[in-house]
C-alpha positions in Angstrom: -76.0 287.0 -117.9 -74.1 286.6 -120.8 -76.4 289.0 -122.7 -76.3 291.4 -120.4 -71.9 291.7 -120.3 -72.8 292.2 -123.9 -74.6 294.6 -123.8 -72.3 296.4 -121.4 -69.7 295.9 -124.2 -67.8 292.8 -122.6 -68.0 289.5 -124.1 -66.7 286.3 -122.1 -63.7 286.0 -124.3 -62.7 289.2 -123.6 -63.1 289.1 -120.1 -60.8 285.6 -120.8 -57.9 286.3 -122.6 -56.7 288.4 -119.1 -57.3 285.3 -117.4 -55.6 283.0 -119.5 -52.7 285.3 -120.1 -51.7 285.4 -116.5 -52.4 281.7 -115.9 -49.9 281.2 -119.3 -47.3 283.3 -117.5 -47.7 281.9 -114.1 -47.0 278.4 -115.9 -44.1 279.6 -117.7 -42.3 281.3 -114.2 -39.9 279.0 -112.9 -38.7 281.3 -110.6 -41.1 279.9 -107.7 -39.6 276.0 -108.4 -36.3 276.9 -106.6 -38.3 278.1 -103.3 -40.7 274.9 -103.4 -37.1 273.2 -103.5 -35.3 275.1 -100.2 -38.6 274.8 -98.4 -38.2 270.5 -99.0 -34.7 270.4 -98.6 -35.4 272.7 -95.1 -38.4 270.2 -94.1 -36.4 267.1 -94.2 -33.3 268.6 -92.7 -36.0 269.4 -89.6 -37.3 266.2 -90.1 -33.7 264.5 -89.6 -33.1 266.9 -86.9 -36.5 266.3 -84.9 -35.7 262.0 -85.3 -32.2 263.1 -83.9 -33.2 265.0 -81.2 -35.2 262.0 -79.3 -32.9 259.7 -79.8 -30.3 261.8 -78.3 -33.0 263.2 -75.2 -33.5 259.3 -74.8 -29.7 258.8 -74.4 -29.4 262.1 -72.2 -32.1 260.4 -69.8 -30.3 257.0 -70.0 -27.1 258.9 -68.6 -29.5 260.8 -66.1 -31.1 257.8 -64.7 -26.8 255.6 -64.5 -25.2 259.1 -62.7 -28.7 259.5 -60.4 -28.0 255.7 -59.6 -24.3 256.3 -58.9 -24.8 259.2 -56.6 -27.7 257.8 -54.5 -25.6 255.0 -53.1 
């Protein structure tokens, strides 16, 4: 195979240096770091949120179930 890219005038480090060129500059952006940050910082404010929200649903049924019991009688 390799012969044959030769032959077609390519040679595997020429059809390299693209590659490694991009993958140098996508390892030198930062830019993406910041968004991989918000989208943690977002994920364990939902997290908090979601362990909030069933303890308050629990407490919600708790006052349900004591004013259901207080009107029956």
């Amino acid at each position: 195979m390799n012969e044959k890219l030769a032959d077609e005038g390519w040679s595997c480090t020429a059809r390299l240096v693209p590659v490694l060129t991009r993958l140098k500059r996508f390892t030198a952006d930062n830019s993406g770091v910041s968004a991989i940050e918000y989208g943690l910082i977002i994920a364990i404010i939902g997290s908090a949120i979601l362990a909030l929200s069933s303890g308050i649903q629990s407490g919600f049924d708790n006052v349900g179930k004591i004013l259901a019991g207080a009107f029956s009688r």
